[in-house]
NURO-223946 format. One record per residue (C-alpha): x, y, z. Coordinates in steps of 0.02 Angstrom, whole numbers, always signed. Each point is the difference from the previous one (the first is absolute). Layout:
! residues N
X, Y, Z
...
This chain:
! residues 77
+407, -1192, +597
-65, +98, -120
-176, +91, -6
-140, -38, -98
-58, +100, -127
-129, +135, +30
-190, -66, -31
-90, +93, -186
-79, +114, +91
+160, +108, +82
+91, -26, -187
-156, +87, -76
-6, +119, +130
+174, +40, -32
-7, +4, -160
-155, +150, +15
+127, +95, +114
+117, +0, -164
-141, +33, -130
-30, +171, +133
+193, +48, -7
+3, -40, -172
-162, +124, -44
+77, +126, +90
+156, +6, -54
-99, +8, -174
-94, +133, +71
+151, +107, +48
+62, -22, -174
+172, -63, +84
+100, -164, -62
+55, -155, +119
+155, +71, -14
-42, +168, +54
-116, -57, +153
+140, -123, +40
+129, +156, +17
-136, +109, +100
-42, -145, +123
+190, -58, +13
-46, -157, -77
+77, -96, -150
-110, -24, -156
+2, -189, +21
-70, -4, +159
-145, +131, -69
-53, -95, -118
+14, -187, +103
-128, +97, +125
-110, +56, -142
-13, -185, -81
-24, -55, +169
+158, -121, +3
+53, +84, +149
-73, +47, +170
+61, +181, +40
+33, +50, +152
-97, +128, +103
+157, +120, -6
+8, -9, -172
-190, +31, -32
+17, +148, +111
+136, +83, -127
-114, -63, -167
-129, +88, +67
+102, +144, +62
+79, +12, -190
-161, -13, -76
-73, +124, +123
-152, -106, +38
-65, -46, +153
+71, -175, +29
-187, -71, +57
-30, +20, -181
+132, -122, -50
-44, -125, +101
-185, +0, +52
């Protein structure tokens, strides 16, 4: 059986948690590319988590932030 979608409120929240990685990859001047090779990543999946088209998990938030040597409350709060 299949899940139902999440409500507005968790994609919009998601999608702030991408507009943060996305600013700060900006920040660090770096490409998806790049941040996808520092976090061990593929581009793709960078840039579904920051349109917010995919939920990323708490492992892989770790290594954004890690790669964009930010504290990783600043992505996501």
């Amino acid at each position: 059986m299949p899940s139902a979608p999440p409500p507005d409120w968790v994609i919009a929240r998601r999608r702030a948690v991408g507009d943060r990685i996305r600013t700060a990859r900006l920040d660090a001047n770096l490409s998806q590319e790049r941040l996808a090779e520092r976090a061990g990543l593929d581009r793709q999946a960078i840039n579904r988590i920051e349109q917010g088209h995919q939920s990323p998990v708490l492992d892989n938030l770790i290594r954004i932030a890690d790669a964009l040597d930010v504290p990783l409350a600043d992505l996501v709060l």
